[in-house]
N, C-alpha and C positions, 0 to 999 in steps of 0.2 A: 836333629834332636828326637831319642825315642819317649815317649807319651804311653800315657795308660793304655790308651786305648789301643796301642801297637802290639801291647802287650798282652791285652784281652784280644785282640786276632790274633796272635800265634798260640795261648792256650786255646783258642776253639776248634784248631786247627788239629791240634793234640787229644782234646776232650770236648766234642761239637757239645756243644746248650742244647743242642737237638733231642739227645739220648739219655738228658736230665728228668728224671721222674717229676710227676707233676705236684706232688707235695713238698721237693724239695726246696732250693733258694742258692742256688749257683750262681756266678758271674759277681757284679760289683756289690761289696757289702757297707763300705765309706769310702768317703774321697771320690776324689774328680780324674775322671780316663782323659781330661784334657791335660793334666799336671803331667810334666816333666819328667821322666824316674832315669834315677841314676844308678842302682842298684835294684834287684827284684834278691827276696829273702822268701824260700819254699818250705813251709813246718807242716805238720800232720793239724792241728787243734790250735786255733784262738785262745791264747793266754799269754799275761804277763811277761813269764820270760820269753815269749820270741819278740814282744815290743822291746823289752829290754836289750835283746841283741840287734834287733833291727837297728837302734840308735847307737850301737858302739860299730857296726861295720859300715853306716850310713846306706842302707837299706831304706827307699821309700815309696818301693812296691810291696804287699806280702800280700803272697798269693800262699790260698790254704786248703789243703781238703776238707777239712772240715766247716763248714759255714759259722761267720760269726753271729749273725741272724737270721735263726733257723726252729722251727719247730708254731707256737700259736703266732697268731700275728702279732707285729709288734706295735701295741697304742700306747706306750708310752715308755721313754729311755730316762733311768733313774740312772745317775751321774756314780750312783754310791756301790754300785752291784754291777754283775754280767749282763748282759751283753754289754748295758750301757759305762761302763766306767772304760772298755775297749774303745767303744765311739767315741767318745769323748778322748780320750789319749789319741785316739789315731786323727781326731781333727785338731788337736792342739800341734802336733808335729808333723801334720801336712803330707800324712799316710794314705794310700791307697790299699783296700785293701777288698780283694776276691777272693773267690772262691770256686775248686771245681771239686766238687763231689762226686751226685750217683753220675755225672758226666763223667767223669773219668773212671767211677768203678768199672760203667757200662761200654767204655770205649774200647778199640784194638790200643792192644800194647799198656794196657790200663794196669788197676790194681793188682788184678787176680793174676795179669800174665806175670810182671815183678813178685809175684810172691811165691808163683811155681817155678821160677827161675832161681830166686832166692831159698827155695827146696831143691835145688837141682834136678827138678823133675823133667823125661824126655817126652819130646814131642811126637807125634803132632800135638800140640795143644788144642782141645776141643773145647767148646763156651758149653757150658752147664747149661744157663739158662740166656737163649738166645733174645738179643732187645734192638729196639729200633724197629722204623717199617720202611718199607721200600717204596719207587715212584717209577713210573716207565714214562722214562720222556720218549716223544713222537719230535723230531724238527723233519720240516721239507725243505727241499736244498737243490740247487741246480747238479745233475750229475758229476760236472768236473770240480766243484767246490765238497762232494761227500767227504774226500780221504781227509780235506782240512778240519771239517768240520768234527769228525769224527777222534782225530787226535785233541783238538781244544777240550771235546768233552772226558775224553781218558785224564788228560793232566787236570779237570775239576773232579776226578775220583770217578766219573761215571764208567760205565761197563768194565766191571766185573766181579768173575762168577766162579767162585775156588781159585784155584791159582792159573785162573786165566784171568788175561787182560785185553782192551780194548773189544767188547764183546758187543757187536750190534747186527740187527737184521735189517737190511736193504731190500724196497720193491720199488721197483719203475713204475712211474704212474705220468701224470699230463697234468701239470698245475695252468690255473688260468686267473687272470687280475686284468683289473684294468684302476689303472693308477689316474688320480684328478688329477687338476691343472699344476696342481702347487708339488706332484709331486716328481722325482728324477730316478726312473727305473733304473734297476744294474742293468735289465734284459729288455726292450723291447723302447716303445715312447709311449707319454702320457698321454692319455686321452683315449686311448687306444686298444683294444681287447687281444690279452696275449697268451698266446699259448707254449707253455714251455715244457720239456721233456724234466722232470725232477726225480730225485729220490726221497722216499719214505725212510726216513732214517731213526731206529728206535734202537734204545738201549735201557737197562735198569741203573737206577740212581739211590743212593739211601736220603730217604725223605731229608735227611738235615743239612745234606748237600744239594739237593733238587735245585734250590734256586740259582745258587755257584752257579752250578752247570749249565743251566738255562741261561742265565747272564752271559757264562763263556761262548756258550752256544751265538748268542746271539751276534757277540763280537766277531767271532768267525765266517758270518754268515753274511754274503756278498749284499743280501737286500736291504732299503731303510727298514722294513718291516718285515720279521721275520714269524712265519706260521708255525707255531707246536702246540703240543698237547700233551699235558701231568697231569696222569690219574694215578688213583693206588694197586697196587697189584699185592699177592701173597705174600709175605717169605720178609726177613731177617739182612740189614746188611753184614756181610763178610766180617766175621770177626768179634761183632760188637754183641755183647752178653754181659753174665754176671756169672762168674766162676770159671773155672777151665779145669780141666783134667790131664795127667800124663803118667809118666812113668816112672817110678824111682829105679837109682841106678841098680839098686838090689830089694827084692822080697825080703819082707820082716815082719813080725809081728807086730799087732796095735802098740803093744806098748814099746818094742822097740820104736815103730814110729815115733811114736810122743814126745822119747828122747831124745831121737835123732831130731824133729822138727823144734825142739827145745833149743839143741847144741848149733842149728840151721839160723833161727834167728836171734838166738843168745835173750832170752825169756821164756821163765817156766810154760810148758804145756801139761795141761791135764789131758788126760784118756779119761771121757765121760759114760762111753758107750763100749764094750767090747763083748759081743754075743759070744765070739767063738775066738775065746786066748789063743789058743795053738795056729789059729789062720794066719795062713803066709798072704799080706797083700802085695802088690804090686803095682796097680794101677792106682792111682789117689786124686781125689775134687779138692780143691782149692777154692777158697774165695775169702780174699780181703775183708775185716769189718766185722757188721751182724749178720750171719747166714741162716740163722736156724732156721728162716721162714722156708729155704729151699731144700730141706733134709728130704722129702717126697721126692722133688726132681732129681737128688742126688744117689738114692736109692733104685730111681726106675735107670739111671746110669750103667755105665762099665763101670764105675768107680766102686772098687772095693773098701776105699775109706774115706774119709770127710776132714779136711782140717777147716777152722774157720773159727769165729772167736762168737763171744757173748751168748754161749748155749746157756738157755734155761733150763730149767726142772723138767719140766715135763717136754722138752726138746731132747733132752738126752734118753728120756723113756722110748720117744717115740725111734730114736733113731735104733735103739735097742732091740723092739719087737719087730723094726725092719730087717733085722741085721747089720746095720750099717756100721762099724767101730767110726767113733766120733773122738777128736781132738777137737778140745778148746784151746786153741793158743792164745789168747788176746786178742780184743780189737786192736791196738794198737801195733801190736805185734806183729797184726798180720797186715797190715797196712803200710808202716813204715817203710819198705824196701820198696814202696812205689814212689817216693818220695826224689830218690838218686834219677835214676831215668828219667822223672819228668822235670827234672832244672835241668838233665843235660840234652835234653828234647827241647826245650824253650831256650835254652842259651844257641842251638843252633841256628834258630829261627830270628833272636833280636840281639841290636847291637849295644848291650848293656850286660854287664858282670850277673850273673846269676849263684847263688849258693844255696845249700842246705842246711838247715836249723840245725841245731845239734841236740836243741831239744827235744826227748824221744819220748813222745808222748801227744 
């Protein structure tokens, strides 16, 4: 029988809680991850009609980008209004209901990547603005157990570094223990002071996997008690950001852009910003959602234009005096096409019917 909870481990797996901003409110928003779910139902935004359809496909997971309780704290749930008249419906019909947001704006294969896809934009896909931090696990290991030990932590995500994998640095050193009476060395006897030829086995981890891998680590690892050490080091894991950049199939101008990313996701685009009409772009940022905060990072870019939704007033000036040609497509708009990939990424992972809302909004 699969369970909420089966279902909140394979979204984390897809969108770690890890790389959730700290004002956010990702993961369970009602209902119990011990309940049952026979169906999971994936929508953009908490409203009405996706309960509605939730109850005509018998859907009694919805998992949402959008959080249903999100923004001041919540002290008090009025039955008569939002958020509260959702709580109340989804605990009357025995609804679970999550949420992955900036976790999945900010994850690989996330928003931003479906929507540059969803533009036919070519790759490499680069992150705008890179997120998440890293962790350098140390484990010490008998030399003939490193290659095992080493593989466990590659399949928990750990090393690696661009499109290399399995990425760690080995030193030979001399570990020494001596194990009490209560305890049953892999290597030597208890009581007894021992000295063993080992490996220093290090690799980089992204902080929201760290423990994974230390856990795998540990299972892999011949001794009852295994030595390491997780500190933080500089740098970004692989992939994970907010925005992505690439390349359209052909040079156009802003406003051809506008139309073509209009006719791309079948909702109006504005051109907010266009310095220089006759500019042919070619290369374009991306980002699902509200971007305007990052029009700075998207200007010190390769990217010679910006699609992204919920530009302001004074967002579209500023993008102006950069030069940047700016497109508002919608939040919604630019969001939606992350929607498909991530029910057919979860349906891979658990063994219950998965679909997508039809509601596009």
């Amino acid at each position: 029988m699969v369970r909420g909870r089966d279902i909140a481990a394979a979204v984390e797996k897809i969108a770690p809680g890890g790389l959730a901003e700290s004002w956010d409110n990702c993961g369970l928003q009602a209902g119990s991850l011990d309940a049952p779910v026979e169906r999971v139902l994936v929508a953009l935004t908490p409203l009405p009609e996706v309960f509605d359809e939730a109850e005509e496909l018998g859907a009694n997971f919805l998992l949402f980008h959008h959080p249903l309780i999100f923004g001041d704290p919540l002290r008090s749930v009025d039955f008569g209004r939002y958020p509260g008249d959702l709580i109340l419906r989804a605990a009357r019909a025995g609804l679970t209901v999550y949420a992955a947001h900036t976790s999945y704006d900010a994850a690989p294969g996330g928003v931003s990547v479906a929507l540059a896809r969803a533009l036919g934009l070519e790759g490499p896909l680069e992150v705008v603005v890179p997120a998440g931090e890293l962790r350098k696990l140390v484990v010490f290991v008998p030399e003939e157990n490193a290659g095992e030990l080493s593989d466990a932590l590659s399949a928990a995500g750990a090393g690696v570094i661009g499109e290399y994998t399995h990425c760690t640095f080995r030193t030979p050193g001399t570990g020494t223990f001596r194990g009490s009476e209560h305890t049953s060395p892999h290597i030597g006897e208890a009581g007894r002071l021992e000295q063993v030829a080992e490996i220093r086995l290090e690799t980089v981890v992204p902080a929201h996997l760290a423990r994974r891998a230390a856990a795998a680590a540990a299972e892999a690892h011949p001794y009852e008690e295994m030595a390491y050490d997780l500190y933080p080091v500089d740098g970004h894991p692989e992939g994970c950001g907010y925005g992505r950049t690439g390349r359209l199939p052909e040079a156009m101008t802003p406003r051809r852009l506008a139309e073509y990313v209009s006719g791309r996701l079948g909702f109006p685009a504005r051109l907010v910003s266009d310095p220089e009409p006759e500019r042919q772009v070619g290369r374009v940022a991306v980002l699902g959602g509200s971007g305007g905060s990052f029009i700075r990072r998207v200007a010190a870019s390769e990217a010679e234009a910006y699609v992204t939704g919920d530009i302001r007033y004074h967002e579209a000036l500023l993008a102006e005096s950069l030069g940047l040609p700016l497109i508002d497509a919608g939040h919604a708009a630019t969001e939606l096409p992350s929607l498909r990939p991530l029910a057919e990424r979860l349906g891979g992972l658990v063994d219950v019917p998965v679909e997508v809302s039809r509601v596009r909004r």
